[in-house]
C-alpha positions as CSV (number, residue, x, y, z in Angstrom):
1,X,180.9,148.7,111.8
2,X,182.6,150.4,108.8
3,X,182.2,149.0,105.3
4,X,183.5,151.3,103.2
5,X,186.7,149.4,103.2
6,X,187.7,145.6,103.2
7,X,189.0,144.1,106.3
8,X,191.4,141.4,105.5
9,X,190.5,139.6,108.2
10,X,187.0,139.4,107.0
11,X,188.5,138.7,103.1
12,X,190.2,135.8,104.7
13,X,187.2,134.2,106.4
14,X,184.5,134.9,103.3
15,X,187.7,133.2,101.4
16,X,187.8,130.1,103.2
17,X,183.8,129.6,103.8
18,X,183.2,131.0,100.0
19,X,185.2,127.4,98.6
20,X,183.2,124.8,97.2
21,X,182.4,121.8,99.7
22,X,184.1,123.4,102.1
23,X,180.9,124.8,104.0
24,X,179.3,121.5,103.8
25,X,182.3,119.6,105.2
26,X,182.3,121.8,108.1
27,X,178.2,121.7,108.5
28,X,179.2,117.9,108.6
29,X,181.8,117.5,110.9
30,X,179.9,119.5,113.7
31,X,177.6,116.4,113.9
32,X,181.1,114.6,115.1
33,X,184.2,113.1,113.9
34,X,183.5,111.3,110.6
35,X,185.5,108.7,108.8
36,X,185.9,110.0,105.1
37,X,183.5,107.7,103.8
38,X,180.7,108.7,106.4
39,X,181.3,112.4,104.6
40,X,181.5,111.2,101.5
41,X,177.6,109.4,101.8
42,X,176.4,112.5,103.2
43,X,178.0,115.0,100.1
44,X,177.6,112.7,97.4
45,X,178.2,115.1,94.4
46,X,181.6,115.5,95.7
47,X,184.5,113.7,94.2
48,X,187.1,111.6,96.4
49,X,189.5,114.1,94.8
50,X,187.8,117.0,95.9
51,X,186.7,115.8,99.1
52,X,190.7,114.7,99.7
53,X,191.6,118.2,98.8
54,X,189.8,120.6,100.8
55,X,190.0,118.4,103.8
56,X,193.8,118.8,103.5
57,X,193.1,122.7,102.9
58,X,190.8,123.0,105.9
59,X,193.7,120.9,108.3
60,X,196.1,123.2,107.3
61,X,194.0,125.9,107.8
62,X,193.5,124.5,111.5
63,X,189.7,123.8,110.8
64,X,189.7,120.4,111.0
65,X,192.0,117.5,112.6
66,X,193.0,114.3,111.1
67,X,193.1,111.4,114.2
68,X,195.0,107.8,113.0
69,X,193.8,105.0,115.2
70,X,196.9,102.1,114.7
71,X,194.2,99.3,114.6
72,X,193.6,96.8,111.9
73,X,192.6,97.4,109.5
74,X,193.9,101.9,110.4
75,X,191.0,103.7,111.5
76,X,191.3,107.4,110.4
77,X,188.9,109.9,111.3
78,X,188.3,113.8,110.9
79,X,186.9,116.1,113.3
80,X,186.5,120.0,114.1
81,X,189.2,121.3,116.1
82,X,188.0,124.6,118.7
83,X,188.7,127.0,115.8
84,X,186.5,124.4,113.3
85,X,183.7,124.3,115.8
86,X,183.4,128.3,116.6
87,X,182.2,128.1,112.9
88,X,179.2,126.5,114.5
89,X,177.1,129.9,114.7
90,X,177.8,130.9,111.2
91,X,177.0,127.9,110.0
92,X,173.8,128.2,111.6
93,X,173.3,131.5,110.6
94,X,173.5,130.5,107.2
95,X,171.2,128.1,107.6
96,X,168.6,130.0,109.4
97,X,169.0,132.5,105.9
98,X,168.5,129.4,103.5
99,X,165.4,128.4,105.3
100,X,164.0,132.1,105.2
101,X,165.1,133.0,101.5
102,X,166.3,130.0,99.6
């Protein structure tokens, strides 16, 4: 592999994973779809605001999907879509660093 020069492709990825919460949403979600509260318990540092606005960046980005259920009261929930879960081996991979080095 040649890294002598930047591959946008790569830029955009590092880009998207590099955001703040957005990592840990993902890690999240591949336990399942979550209702925004159940992601909220489990990254508690996180603001609603913050929470609300990379899981709006990360549906646009096609990471996630946002699923409406028309009970009452509405039932929304958020899970991985096929390009959100082949994240699943980096996000390992990054895990299997932290556990050796962090």
């Amino acid at each position: 592999m040649d890294y002598s020069h930047m591959c946008p492709k790569y830029e955009t990825a590092a880009e998207l994973l590099g955001k703040k919460w957005s990592g840990l949403i993902i890690r999240v979600l591949l336990g399942g779809p979550k209702r925004f509260k159940e992601i909220k318990e489990q990254i508690p540092d996180m603001s609603d605001k913050m929470l609300t606005d990379r899981m709006k960046e990360l549906e646009q980005s096609q990471i996630l999907k946002r699923n409406v259920y028309p009970e009452m009261p509405v039932r929304i929930e958020y899970e991985l879509t096929e390009k959100g879960l082949g994240l699943e081996p980096v996000i390992q991979s990054i895990q299997d660093w932290g556990e050796q080095w962090c």
